[in-house]
N, C-alpha and C positions, 0 to 999 in steps of 0.2 A: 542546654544539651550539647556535648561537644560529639567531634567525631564520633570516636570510640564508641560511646552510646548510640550511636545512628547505628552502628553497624551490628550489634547482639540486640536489639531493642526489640522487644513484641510488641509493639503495639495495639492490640486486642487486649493483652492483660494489663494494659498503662488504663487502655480507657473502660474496663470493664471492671478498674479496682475501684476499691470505696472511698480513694481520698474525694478531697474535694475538688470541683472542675470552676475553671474560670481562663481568661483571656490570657495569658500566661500557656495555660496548657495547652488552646487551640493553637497557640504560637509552636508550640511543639511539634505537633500531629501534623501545622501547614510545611515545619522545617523535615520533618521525618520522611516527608513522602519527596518532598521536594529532592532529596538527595536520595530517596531509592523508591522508585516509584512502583516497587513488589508492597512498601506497608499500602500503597492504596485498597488490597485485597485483605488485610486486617484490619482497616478500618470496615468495612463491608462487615466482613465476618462480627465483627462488632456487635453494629448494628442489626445485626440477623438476629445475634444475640437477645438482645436488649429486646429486638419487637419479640421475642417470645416468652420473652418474662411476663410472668403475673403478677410480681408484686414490684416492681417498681415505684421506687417516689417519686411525686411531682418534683425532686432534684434530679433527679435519676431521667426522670422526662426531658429535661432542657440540657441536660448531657445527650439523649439521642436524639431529641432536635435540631441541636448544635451538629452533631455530626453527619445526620440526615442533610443536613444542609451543606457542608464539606462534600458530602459523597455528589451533590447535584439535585436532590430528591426535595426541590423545593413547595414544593404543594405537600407532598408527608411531611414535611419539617415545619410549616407552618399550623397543619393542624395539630401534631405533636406538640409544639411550643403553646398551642394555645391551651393546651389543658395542663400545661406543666405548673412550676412555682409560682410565676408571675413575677418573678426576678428580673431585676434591670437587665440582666444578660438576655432571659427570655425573650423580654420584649425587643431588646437591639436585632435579636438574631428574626424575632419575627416581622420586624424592619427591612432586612439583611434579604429575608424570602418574597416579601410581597414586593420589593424593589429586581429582584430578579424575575417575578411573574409578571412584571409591567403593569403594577398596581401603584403608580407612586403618591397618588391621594394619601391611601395605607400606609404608605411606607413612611410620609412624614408624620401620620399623627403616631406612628407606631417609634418614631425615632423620638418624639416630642415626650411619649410617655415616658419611655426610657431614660431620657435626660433627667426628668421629673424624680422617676425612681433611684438616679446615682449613677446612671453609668456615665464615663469618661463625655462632658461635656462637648471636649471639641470632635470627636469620632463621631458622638451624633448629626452637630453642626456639617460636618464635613457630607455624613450621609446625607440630607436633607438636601444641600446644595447641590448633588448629584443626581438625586431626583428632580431637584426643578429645573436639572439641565437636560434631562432624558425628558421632562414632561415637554421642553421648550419655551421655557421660560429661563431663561440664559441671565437676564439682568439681573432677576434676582439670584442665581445662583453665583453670581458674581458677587451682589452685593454681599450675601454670608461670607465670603470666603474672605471680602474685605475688612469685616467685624473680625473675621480671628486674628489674633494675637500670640506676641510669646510662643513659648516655645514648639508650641503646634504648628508655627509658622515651617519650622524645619525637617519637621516629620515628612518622611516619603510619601504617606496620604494626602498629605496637605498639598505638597509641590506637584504630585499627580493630578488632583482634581483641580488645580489651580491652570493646571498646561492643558489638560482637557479641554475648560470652562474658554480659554483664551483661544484657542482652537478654533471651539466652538462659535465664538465672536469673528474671526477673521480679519487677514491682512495683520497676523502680530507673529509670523511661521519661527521667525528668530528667538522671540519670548518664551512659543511654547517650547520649542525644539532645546533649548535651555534649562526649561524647567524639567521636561521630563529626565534630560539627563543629571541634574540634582536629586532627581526622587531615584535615579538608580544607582547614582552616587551614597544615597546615604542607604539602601537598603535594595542591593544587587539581585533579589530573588520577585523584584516588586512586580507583580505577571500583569500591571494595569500599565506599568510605565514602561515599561518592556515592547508592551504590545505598542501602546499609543506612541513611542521612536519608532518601531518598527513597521508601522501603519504612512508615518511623515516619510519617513524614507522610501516608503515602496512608491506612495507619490512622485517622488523626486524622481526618481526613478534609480536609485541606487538602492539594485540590487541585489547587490554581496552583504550589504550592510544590512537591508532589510531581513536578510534569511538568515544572517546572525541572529538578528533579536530577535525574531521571531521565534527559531532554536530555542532562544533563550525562553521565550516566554514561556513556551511550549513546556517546558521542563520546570518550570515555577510551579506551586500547586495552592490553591484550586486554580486551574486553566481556562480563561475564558475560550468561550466555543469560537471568537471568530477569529482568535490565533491560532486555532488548530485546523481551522477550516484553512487558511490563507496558509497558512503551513503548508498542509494537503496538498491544496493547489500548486503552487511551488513544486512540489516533490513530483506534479504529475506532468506540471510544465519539461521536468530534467529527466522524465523517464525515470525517477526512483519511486517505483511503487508499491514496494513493498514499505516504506516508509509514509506515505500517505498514506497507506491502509491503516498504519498503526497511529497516523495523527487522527484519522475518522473512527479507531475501534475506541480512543482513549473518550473520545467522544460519548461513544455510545454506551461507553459501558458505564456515564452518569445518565446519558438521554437515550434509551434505546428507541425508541418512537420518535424520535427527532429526524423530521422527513427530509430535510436540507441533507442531509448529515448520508443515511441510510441511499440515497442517493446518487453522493459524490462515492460512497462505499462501492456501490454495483458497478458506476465503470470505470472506477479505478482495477475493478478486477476483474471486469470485462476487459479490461486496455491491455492489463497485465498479461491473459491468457492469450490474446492475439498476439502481442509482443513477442510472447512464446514461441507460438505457432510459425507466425513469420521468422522466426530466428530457428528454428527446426526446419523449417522449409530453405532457407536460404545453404542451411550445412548439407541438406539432404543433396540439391540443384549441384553443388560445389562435387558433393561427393559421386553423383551422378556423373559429372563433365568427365572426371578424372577416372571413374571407369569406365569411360567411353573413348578415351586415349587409344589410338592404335599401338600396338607395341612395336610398328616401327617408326615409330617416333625417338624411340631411345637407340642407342649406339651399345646395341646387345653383339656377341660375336656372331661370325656366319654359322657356328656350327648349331648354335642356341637359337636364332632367326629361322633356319629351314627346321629344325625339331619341330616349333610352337607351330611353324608355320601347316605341316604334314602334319597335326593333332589338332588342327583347326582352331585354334588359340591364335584369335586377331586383334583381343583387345585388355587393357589390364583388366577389366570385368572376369574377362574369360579366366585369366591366370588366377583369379581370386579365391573361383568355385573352381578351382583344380588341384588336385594334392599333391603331395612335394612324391608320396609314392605312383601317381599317374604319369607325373613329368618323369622320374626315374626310370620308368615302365618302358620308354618311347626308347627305339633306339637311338645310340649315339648319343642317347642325353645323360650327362654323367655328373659328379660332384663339382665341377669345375663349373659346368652351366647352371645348376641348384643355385649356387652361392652366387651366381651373378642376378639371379632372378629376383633371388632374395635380398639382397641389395637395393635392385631396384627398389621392390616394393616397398622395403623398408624406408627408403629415401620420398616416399608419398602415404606416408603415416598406415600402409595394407601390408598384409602377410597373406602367404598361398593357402587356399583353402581357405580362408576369414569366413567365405561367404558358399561352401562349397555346399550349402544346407538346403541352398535355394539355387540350385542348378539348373541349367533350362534343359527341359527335353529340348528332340529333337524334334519341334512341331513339322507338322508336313507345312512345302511351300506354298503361296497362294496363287489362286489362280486368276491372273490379269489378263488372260485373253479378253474378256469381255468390257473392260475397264476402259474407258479414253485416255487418254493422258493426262487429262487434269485431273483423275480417281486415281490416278496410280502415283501421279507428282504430291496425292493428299497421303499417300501411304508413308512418304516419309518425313512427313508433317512431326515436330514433336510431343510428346501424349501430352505436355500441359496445356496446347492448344484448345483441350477439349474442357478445363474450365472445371475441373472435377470439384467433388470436398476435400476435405484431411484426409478422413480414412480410404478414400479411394486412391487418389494420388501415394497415400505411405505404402498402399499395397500395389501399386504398381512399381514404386520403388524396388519394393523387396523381392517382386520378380522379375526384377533387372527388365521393365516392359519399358522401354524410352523413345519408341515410335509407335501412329497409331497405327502401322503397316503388323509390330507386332503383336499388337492386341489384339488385331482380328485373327491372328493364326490360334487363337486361345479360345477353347469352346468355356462354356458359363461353371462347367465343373472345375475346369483348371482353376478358375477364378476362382470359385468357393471354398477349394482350399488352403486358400491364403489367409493367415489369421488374421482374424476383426474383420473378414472381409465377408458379407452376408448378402440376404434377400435385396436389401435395398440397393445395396452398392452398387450390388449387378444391374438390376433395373435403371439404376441412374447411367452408369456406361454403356447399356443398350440406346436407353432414349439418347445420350450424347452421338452415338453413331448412326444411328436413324436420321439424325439431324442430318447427315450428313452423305447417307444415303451410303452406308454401310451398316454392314455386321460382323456377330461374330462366328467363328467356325463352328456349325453344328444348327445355328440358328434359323 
């Protein structure tokens, strides 16, 4: 299947026609998705298919077996193959699943039958070895792999279980590290040998290298889960979260019950939303300082300083919620002062009026007769002192409140009509002020 066919290919009507299906074709369906990982949802649709047929043949069976087992659905796919044809392919693939359920007793006699029946003798030899290396019996999986011969010896399966197996034995890191790159040398999409360089590498501790192959494996199909996982991780270790989500949803969407997995999902998007949060908050603190700039900080004229000054405009806050026709309005203030103001602000990313929606009244002042000094020295304390949530701090923001001196000149109605700002919010910035042996005006 070249490009071109990758790229107009249905895949649902490849595997949903009536030719005939064998190793070849799965070859197809592993290279189709491999290069656009959208056919993995017409393999699915597929198989939605096929389980809603009635009349399927036992060929027809180990065709949605075979792909049951592509999709990850290895427990459906082994019961599916078991009542299929009973074709060497069946039995390999029902090999292929009880080796992925951690059945590998199963999985050799299932590989043994298969042999028996015709399928490709050295695939099953190679599976078998694989199992006795997951079972942990390493010598003998050794020894099989030592019986093959010829041209099997060069196969990227071969070279892969062969690097695994030596791995697995230890003190040979040079051999395997060797081997696995021959099995990606002769077959670049190989997602076992991809993964197993990618796994020696992360050991070593390189790694750049590692999160290449890993990349790589990742994008191989069918994906083993613990390159996708270690992928994940990676991406969560770099603060790329959105791309660990999409290594844990590729996951899920063959293992959705897969608790490891569902897991790493929740706080990678738990991370993600604080990440957020803190980064809203850090622009909001920024945009705060900088409307809290007095405006004689800048090198405005005398005539434009005594205007702002006489309309009680002390800080760029103030200039923000003030409109270009209030400054107008003031005597002596003319287009010559507009344009300088306007300058300014433009030169700190605001314009006049930006913010003229959320204007403060004129709250009455507070009364400190009764206060000591350390209750009056707390009034100009700054309101993040008091330790709020999100939605209380965003609605302090938006009423320009940046001292707790000014939030008690605010009775609980003022507060209430600050959107998203409710029952609760208030209750929480009373008890915050009680703590400290205040309130607020009207309380």
């Amino acid at each position: 299947m070249n490009e071109v066919d990758l790229d107009v290919l249905d895949l649902k009507d490849v595997i949903l026609s009536n030719n005939s299906f064998g190793p070849a074709d799965v070859g197809e369906i592993r290279t189709a998705i491999t290069e656009n990982y959208g056919h993995f949802g017409e393999l699915r649709d597929a198989v939605n298919e096929m389980q809603e047929s009635e009349s399927l043949t036992p060929a027809g069976k180990t065709k949605m077996g075979v792909c049951e087992f592509l999709l990850g659905k290895f427990a459906d796919a082994l019961q599916t193959l078991s009542a299929a044809d009973g074709s060497a392919m069946a039995l390999f693939y029902q090999a292929r699943c009880n080796f992925e359920l951690g059945r590998y007793e199963d999985a050799i006699k299932a590989y043994e039958a298969a042999q028996t029946s015709g399928y490709n003798e050295d695939q099953c030899k190679i599976g078998i070895a694989e199992s006795h290396r997951y079972a942990g019996r390493i010598d003998e999986a050794m020894a099989i792999l030592d019986n093959i011969f010829g041209p099997a010896e060069q196969t990227a399966d071969y070279m892969y279980q062969r690097a695994a197996t030596v791995s697995a034995v230890g003190g040979r890191l040079d051999e395997s590290l060797t081997l696995y790159e021959r099995a990606i040398q002769t077959d670049e999409n190989h997602a076992g040998a991809l993964f197993g360089l990618a796994l020696e590498n992360d050991r070593l501790g390189n790694d750049e290298e590692s999160l290449r192959l890993y990349e790589r494996a990742a994008k191989a199909f069918p994906t083993g889960i613990g390159a996708l996982i270690n992928l994940g991780l990676i991406y969560e270790d770099n603060n790329q979260l959105d791309k660990a989500q999409a290594c844990y949803k590729r996951i899920l969407d063959s293992h959705p019950s897969h608790p490891q997995t569902q897991l790493y999902m929740k706080d990678a998007a738990a991370t993600g939303n604080m990440l957020y949060d803190e980064e809203a908050q850090r622009r909001n603190d920024r945009l705060a300082q900088t409307l809290n700039m007095p405006v004689t900080n800048f090198e405005l004229s005398v005539r434009s300083r005594n205007c702002l000054q006489k309309m009680g405009i002390d800080t760029i806050g103030d200039l923000t919620r003030t409109s270009e026709s209030e400054l107008l309005s003031s005597k002596n203030f003319g287009e010559t002062s507009l344009v300088e103001i306007r300058d300014m602000l433009q030169a700190k990313g605001l314009s006049l009026g930006q913010f003229a929606h959320e204007k403060k009244n004129n709250d009455p002042p507070i009364d400190t007769s009764h206060m000591s000094a350390d209750e009056q020295a707390m009034l100009d304390r700054p309101i993040a002192d008091l330790n709020l949530s999100v939605r209380a701090r965003k609605c302090m923001a938006r009423l320009q409140i940046n001292s707790i001196g000014e939030l008690i000149r605010k009775t609980g109605d003022d507060m209430l009509e600050c959107k998203n700002f409710g029952v609760t919010s208030l209750n929480e910035v009373r008890e915050k002020l009680t703590e400290m042996g205040l309130k607020m005006r009207g309380d």
